[in-house]
N, C-alpha and C positions, 0 to 999 in steps of 0.2 A: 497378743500374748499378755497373762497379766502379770502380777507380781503375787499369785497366791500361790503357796505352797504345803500340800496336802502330803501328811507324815502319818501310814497306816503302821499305829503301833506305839504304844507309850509308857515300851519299858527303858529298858536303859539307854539303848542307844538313839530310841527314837526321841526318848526327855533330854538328852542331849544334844540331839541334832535340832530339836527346836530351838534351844539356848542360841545354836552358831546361827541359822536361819535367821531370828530375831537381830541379832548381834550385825547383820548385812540388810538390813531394814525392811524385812518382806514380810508380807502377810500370810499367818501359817494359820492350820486347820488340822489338829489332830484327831484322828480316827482310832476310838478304840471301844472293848465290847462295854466297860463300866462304867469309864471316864477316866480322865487323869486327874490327879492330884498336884493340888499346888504350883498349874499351870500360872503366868504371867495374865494376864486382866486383858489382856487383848486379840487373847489367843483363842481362836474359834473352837469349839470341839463336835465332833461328831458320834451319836453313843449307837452301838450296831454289832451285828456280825458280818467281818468284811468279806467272808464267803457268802454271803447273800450279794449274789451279784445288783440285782435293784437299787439294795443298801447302799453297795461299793461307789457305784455310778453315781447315786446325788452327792455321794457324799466327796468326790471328786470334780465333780461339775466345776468349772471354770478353774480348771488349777494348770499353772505352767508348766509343775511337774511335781509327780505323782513320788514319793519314797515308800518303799518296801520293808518296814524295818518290824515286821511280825515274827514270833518265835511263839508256837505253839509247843505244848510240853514235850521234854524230853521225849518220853517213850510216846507220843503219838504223831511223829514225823510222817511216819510212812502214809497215815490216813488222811490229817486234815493239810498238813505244809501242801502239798500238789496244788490242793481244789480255793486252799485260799490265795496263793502267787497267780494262779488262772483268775478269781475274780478281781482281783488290786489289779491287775495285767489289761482285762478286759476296760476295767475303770480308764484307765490312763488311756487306753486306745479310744473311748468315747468321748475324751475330754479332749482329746487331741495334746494330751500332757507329752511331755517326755519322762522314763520310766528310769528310776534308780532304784538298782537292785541292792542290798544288803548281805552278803552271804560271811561263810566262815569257808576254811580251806579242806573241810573232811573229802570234798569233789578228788581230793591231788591221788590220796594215797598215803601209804606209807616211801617214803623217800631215800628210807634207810641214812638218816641224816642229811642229803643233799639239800642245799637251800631252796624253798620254793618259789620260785617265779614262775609271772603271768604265762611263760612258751609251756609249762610241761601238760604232757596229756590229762587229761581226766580218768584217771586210773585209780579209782574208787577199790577197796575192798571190805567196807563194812557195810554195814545194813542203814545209817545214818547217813554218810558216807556216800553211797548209790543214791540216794534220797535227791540226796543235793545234786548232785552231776545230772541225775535226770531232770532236775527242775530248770536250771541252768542251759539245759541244751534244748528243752522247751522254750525260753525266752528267746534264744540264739537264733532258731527259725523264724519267731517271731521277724526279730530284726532283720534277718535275713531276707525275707521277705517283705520287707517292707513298712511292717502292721505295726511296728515300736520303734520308739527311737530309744533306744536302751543306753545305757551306762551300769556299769558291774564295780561293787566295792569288795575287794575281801579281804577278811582281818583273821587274826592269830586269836588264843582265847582272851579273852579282856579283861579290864579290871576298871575299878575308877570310881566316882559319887555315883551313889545308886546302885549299885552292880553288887549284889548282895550274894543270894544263893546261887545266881547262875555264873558268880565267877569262883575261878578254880583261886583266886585269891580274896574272897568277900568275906562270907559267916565261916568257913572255914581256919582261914590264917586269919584277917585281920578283926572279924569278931571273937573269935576264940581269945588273939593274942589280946584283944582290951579287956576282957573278961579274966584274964588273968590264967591261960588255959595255953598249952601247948600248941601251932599249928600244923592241921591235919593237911595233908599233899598228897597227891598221888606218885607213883613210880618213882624213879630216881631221879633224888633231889640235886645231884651234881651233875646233871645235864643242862648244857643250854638253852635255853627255850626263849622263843618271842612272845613277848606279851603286849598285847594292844592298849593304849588308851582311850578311853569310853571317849573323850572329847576331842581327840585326833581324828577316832571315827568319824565322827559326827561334823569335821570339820572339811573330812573329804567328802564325806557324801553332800553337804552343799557346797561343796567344786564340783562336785560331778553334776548337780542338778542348776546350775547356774552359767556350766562352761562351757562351749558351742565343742570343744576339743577334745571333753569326755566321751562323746557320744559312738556307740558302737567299739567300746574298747573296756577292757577288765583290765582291773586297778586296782592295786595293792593296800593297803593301809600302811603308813612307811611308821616301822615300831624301833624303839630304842636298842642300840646294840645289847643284841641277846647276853641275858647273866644267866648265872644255873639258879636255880629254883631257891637253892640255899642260899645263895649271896642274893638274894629278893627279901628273902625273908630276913634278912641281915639288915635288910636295907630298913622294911618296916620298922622291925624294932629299935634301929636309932632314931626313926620320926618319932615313935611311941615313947622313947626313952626308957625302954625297959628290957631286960632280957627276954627273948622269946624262942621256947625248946622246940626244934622239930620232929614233927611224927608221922615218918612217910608211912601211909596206911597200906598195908600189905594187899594184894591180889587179894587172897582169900578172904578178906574181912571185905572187902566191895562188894564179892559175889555174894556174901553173907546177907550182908547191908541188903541186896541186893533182892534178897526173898520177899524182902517184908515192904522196900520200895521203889516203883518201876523206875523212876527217872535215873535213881542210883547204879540202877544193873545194866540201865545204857552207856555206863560211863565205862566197864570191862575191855568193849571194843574201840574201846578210846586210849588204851594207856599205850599206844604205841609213842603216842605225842611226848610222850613223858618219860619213857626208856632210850631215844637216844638224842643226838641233837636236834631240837625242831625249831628252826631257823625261816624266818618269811620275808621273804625278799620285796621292799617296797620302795625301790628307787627309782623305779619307773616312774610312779606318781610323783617324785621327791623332784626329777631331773625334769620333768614337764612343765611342772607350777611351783616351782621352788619351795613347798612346804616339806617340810620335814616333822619328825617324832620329836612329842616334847622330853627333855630330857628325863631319865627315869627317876633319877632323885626328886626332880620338882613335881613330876605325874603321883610319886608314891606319897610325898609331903602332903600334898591337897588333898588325895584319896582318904586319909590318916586323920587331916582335919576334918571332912566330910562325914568320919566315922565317929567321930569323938562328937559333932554338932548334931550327931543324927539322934531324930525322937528315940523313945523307948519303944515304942512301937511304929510299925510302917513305914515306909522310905520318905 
């Protein structure tokens, strides 16, 4: 076994999961199609497509375990997400890695507010949503079988340094709000909701790639007690020190949005997250390994500073 550890994917959760990797003294190797930006000097990188499984495999070769933290765009889940978890999958089982999956909870369903834990079925009803439950139950066999030794993370939507347009709280609320602009939200703002932190993530997923205990078990990201979406954005603007108006975007202006750009009109069958309480249950991982969510004023403080230090252009 070595101490390398190979992180396919170097957007947010994956530039963050290097930070914790690094931070626990292992040699990482990130995998991505252009490169990463303003990686640490000692950090390997690999430049590729990790659906080319040829690619996937050298570029895993000797690693102790393999992360899965790709996100292909929005609207093209259903095409490429399958064939590239199949080649990253395939990598780790050549390398003799163990395999850390990254996922989100669209797999559950709608809940109708009940909080989500690891027990409930996979009862998928959107087209995203199914995406994921199938992919998921492909690894399952996998492990099931033998051919992986798997570990499953899943998180709430995120927020955090770096986490720009793909969070429901990035160029939305908190670029909007330092630009001196209203922030745009989806569905109803006085719902509860759990929101993940980008370096929480990234602090379980290397528990789960370093911990002999994760193995064969799906595990929550444990996120701060859920506020409603309004008292978040309350929160922002006292880090910002500034008032900041809310502008929950209506249904029909997403669909609108929606004509002119695909990743927008995937977000329609998403707003169920956002109409009533959606609450994620991450105590399981909290009562195993005693980490817990960092607190949300201190996650929203950093995220805030992060925003204010960030160039004018690019993350």
């Amino acid at each position: 076994m070595t101490d390398l550890h190979v992180v396919f994917g170097a957007g947010t959760i994956g530039r963050a999961l290097v930070d914790a990797l690094i931070t626990r003294g292992l040699v990482v190797r990130v995998v991505s199609r252009s490169g990463a930006a303003d990686l640490p000097a000692d950090v390997q990188q690999a430049r590729g497509d990790a659906a080319d499984g040829a690619f996937a495999k050298a570029a895993a070769d000797g690693a102790a375990t393999v992360y899965q933290c790709l996100n292909p765009p929005y609207s093209r889940w259903a095409d490429l997400f399958p064939p590239l978890q199949a080649s990253v999958a395939a990598a780790a089982q050549a390398a003799g890695a163990r395999y850390v999956s990254f996922e989100n909870v669209y797999m559950y369903g709608d809940t109708h507010g009940a909080p989500i834990s690891e027990e409930l079925p996979l009862a998928a009803h959107t087209r995203k949503g199914r995406v994921r439950a199938a992919m998921a139950e492909d690894l399952a066999r996998l492990a099931a079988a033998g051919d992986l030794r798997l570990a499953t993370a899943r998180a709430s939507d995120y927020f955090g340094p770096r986490a720009t347009s793909q969070s429901p709280l990035g160029d939305r609320v908190i670029g909007r709000a330092l630009a001196g602009k209203s922030a745009q939200t989806m569905g109803d703002p006085d719902q509860p909701h759990s929101y993940t932190y980008a370096p929480d993530a990234a602090h379980v997923l290397a528990t789960l790639g370093t911990d002999e205990r994760a193995l064969g078990e799906v595990w929550h990201v444990p996120n701060a007690p859920a506020r409603t979406t309004r008292e978040v954005v309350g929160m922002i603007a006292g880090a910002l020190g500034r008032e900041v108006r809310l502008q929950p975007a209506p249904r029909w202006l997403l669909r609108l949005l929606g004509l002119l750009n695909p990743d927008i009109r995937e977000l329609d069958e998403m707003l169920y997250e956002f109409t009533k309480p959606f609450i994620v249950d991450g105590s399981k991982f909290t009562t195993t390994f005693g980490i817990g969510a960092t607190p949300l004023e201190e996650a929203i403080a950093a995220t805030v500073a992060w925003w204010r230090a960030r160039p004018p252009t690019g993350q």
